[in-house]
N, C-alpha and C positions, 0 to 999 in steps of 0.2 A: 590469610589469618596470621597475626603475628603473634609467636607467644611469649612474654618476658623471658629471659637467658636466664634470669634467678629461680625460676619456675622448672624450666627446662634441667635444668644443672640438679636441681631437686629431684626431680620426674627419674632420672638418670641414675641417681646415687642410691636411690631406695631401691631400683628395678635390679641396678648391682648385687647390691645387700643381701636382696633374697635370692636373688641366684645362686649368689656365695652362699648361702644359708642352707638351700636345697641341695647343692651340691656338695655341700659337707656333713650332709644328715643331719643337721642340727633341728632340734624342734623349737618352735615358739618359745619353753618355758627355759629353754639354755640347757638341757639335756642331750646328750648324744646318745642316736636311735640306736641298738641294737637288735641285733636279731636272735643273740645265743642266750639261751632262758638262764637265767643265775644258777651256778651248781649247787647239788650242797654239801655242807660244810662238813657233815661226817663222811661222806663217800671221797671228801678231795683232803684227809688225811696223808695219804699216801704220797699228796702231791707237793705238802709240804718240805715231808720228809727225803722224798727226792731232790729238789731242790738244794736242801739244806748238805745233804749228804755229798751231793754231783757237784756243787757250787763250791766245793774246797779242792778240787781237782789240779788246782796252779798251785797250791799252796805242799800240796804229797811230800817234797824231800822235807819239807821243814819240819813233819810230824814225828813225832818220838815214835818208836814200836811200838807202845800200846795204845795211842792215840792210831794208828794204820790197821791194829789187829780191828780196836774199836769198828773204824770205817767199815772192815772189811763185814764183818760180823752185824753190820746193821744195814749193808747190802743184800745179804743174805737173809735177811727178816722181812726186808723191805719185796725181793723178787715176789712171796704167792701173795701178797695184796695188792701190785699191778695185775698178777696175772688173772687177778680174782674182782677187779673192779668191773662196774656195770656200767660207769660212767664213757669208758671209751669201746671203739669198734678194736676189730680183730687189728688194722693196721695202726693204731694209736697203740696196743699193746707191744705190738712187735717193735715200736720205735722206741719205747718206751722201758721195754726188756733191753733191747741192745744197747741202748745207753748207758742203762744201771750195769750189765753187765762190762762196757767197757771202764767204766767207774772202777768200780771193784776191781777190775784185771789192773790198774794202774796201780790202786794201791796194795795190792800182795805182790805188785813187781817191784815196788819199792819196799814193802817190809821186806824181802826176801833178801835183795840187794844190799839193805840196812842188817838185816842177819849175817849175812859173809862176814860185812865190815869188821862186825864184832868178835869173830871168830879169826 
């Protein structure tokens, strides 16, 4: 039996396609499957405000003193709503605390050092 090489080459490129397709979780409609149910958006406040807070952490010497105290003090508001969220296990807290907490320890080492200066 012989089968056309244009056929063949076809037969080939589609058998690719969906294997690449399967193996990248891709579904039919062009969505990527997941499996972590959507959070929601009031419980993952917290997780903005982390970000937003921990995400200036290169930037510490360049902050004025009250822009550091700011940080330091909305660290400190931020810790019992990690520690109080339902959305993570015990070890998503803990990673979660030590973070913020080393957050915070950076910027009261720097207002602290920025206080000498002054003095």
């Amino acid at each position: 039996m012989f089968v056309n090489p244009k056929f063949k080459t076809m037969i080939v490129t589609v058998l690719l396609f969906m294997g690449l397709a399967a193996f990248s979780g891709v579904l039919a409609r062009g969505a990527p499957q997941s499996s972590a149910a959507p959070a929601n958006p009031a419980q993952e406040t917290w997780r903005k405000e982390f970000d937003d807070v921990c995400g200036k952490t290169q930037d510490a010497m360049t902050f004025s003193t009250e822009e550091l105290t700011a940080l330091v003090r909305r660290c400190d508001a931020l810790l019992p709503q990690i520690e109080k969220t339902a959305t993570l296990n015990e070890t998503g807290k803990k990673v979660y605390v030590g973070r913020l907490r080393k957050c915070r320890g950076l910027y009261a080492y720097v207002l602290d050092e920025k206080k000498k200066e002054k003095k």
